[in-house]
Every structure is written in structure tokens, then in C-alpha cells.
C-alpha positions in Angstrom: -81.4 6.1 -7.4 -79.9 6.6 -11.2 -78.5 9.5 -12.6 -81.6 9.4 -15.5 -83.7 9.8 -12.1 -82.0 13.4 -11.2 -81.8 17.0 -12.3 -78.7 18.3 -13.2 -79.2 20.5 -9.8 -79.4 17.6 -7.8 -76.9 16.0 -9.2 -74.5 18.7 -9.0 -75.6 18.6 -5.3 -74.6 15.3 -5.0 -71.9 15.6 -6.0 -70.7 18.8 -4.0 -72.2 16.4 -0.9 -69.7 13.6 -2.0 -66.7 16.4 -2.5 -67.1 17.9 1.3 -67.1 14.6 2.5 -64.2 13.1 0.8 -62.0 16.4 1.0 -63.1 17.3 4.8 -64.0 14.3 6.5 -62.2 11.5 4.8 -58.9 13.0 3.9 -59.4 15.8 6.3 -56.8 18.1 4.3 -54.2 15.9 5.2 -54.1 16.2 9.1 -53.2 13.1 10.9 -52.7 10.7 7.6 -49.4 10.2 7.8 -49.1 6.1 8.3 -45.4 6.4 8.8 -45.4 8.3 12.2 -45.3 6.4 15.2 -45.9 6.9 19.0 -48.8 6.4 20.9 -50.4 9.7 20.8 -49.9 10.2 17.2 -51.4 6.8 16.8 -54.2 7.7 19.4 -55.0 11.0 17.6 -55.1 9.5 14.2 -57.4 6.6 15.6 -59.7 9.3 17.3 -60.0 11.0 14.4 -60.9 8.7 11.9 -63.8 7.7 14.2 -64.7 10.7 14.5 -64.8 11.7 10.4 -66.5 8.6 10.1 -69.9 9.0 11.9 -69.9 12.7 11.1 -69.7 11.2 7.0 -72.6 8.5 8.4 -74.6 11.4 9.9 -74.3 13.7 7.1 -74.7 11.1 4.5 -78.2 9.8 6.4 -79.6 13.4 6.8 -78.7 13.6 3.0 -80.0 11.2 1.7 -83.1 11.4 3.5 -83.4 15.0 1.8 -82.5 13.8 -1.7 -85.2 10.9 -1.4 -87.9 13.6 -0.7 -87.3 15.6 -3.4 -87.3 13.2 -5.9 -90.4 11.9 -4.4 -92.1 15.6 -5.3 
């Protein structure tokens, strides 16, 4: 799917889509990214919660793109 394919709504919505996910799910505002800290629970957290933002991204991202498909299709 090409930009020439899309409204400027929907891409606008795209990109708002890509912006959550990279700002709340990826990064996560910068809780538990620091790669310098060490100790199991820090370490357990971190692991947790990168699995975590990472099927919640997959989830989101499906159900997305599942929407965007069907509205180009009408």
C-alpha cells in the first residue's frame, strides 16, 4: 500500500498510528530503557516489558491494518 493509494486523512492516520506506537509502546517514554543498569529485577522488568510492548504493537498494528485495508477497499 503506496502513499499515491491514500488520502491525506488516512495518511495522517497512519501516521498518528506509527507515532503512538513508537512513543508509547516502543520507547515507552523512557521507562525501563536504561541498558546500563544491572540487577536481576531491573533486567527482569525491562525484559517483561519489552515483550509486553511488543505484542501490544503486533496487536494494534494487525487490528490496524486490517481497518486501513477496508477502507481503501471502499
Amino acid at each position: 500500500m503506496g502513499n499515491e493509494n491514500l488520502s491525506k486523512k488516512q495518511i495522517q492516520s497512519l501516521l498518528h498510528l506509527a507515532q503512538f506506537i513508537q512513543n508509547y509502546l516502543m520507547n515507552r517514554k523512557g521507562i525501563l530503557k536504561d541498558d546500563n543498569r544491572t540487577g536481576w529485577v531491573y533486567q527482569s522488568m525491562k525484559s517483561l516489558a519489552d515483550s509486553i510492548s511488543y505484542y501490544i504493537a503486533h496487536t494494534i498494528f494487525s487490528f490496524r491494518k486490517k481497518h486501513f485495508e477496508r477502507k481503501l477497499v471502499s
